[in-house]
C-alpha positions in Angstrom: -32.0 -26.3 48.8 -29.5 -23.1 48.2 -28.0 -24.8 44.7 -28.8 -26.8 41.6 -26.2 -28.5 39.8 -27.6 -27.5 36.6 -27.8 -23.6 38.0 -24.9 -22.2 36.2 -24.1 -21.6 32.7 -21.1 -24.2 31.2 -18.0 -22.6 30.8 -18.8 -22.3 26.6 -22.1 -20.5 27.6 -20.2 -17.9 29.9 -17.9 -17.1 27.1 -20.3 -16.8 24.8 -22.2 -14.5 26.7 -19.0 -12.8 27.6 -18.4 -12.0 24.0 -22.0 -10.9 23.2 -21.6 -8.4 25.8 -18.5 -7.1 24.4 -19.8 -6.5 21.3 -23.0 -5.4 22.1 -22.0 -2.7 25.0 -25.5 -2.7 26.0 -26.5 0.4 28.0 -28.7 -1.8 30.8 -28.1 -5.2 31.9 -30.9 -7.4 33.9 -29.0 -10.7 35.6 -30.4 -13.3 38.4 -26.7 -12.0 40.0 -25.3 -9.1 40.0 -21.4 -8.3 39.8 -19.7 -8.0 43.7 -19.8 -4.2 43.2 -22.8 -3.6 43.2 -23.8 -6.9 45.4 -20.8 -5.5 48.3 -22.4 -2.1 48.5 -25.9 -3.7 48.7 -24.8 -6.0 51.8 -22.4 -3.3 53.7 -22.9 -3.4 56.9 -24.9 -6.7 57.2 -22.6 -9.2 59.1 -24.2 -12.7 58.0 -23.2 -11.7 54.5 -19.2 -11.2 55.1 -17.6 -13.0 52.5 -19.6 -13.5 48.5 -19.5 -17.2 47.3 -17.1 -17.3 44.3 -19.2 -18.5 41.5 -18.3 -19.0 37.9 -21.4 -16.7 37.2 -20.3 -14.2 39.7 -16.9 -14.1 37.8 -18.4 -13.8 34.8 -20.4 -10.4 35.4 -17.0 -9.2 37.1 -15.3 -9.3 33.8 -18.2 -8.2 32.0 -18.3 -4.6 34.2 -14.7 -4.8 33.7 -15.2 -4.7 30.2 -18.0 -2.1 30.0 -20.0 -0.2 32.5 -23.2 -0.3 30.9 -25.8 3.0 32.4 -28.4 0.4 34.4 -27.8 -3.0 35.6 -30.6 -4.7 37.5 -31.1 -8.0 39.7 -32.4 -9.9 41.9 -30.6 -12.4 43.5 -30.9 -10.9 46.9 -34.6 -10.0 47.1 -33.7 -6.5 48.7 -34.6 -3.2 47.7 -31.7 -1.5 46.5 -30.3 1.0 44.2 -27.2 3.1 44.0 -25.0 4.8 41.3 -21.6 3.2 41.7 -18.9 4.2 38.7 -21.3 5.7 36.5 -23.5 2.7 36.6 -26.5 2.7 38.2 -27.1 -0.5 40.1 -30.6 -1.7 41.1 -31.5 -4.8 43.3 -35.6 -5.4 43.4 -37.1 -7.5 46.5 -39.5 -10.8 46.0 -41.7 -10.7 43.2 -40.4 -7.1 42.8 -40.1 -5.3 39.1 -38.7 -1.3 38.2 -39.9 0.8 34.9 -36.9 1.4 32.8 -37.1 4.8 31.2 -34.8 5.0 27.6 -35.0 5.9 24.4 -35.9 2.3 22.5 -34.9 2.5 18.6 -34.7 -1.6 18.8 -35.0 -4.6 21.5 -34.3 -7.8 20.1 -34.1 -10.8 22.1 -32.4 -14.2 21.8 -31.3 -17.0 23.8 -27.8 -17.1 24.5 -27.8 -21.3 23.3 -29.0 -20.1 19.8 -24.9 -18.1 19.6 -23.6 -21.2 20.6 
């Protein structure tokens, strides 16, 4: 099965997370997805991949690296090693079961689920 109903965020979730990204700026991003700039560059070349599904997830990142190019965004989605710099933002795809070190400066991580802003 390639979809679940229940697989995207509503449309009040997206915005929500929309407008914590916009306030926030954060310098890296981690998403199942990543935006089609970075997912377009991943799959040049590969002919089964010519057109991206239009998702309302996939929009949603769009606007969100409209918004603000953070300095690392990294995914999954694909399962393919990947990374390139693209617009100042360096974009990194990990295979299966795959994971990356993340080298910054941490003065505070704080997480929290997105349904809590809701």
């Amino acid at each position: 099965m390639n979809w679940w109903g229940d697989e995207e965020l509503r449309a009040a979730e997206l915005q929500a997370a929309f407008d914590l990204y916009e306030k926030l700026k954060p310098e890296i991003v981690l998403t199942h997805d990543g935006p089609d700039e970075a997912v377009r560059s991943l799959l040049d070349g590969q002919a089964t991949h010519k057109e991206l599904t239009r998702t309302s997830t996939g929009n949603a990142l769009n606007a969100m690296l409209e918004t603000h190019r953070p300095k690392k965004w990294v995914f999954g989605h694909w399962h393919t090693r990947f990374r390139r710099r693209i617009g100042g933002t360096e974009f990194r795809c990990l295979p299966e079961l795959g994971s990356c070190r993340i080298h910054t400066r941490c003065v505070g991580v704080r997480f929290t689920s997105l349904k809590e802003r809701i």
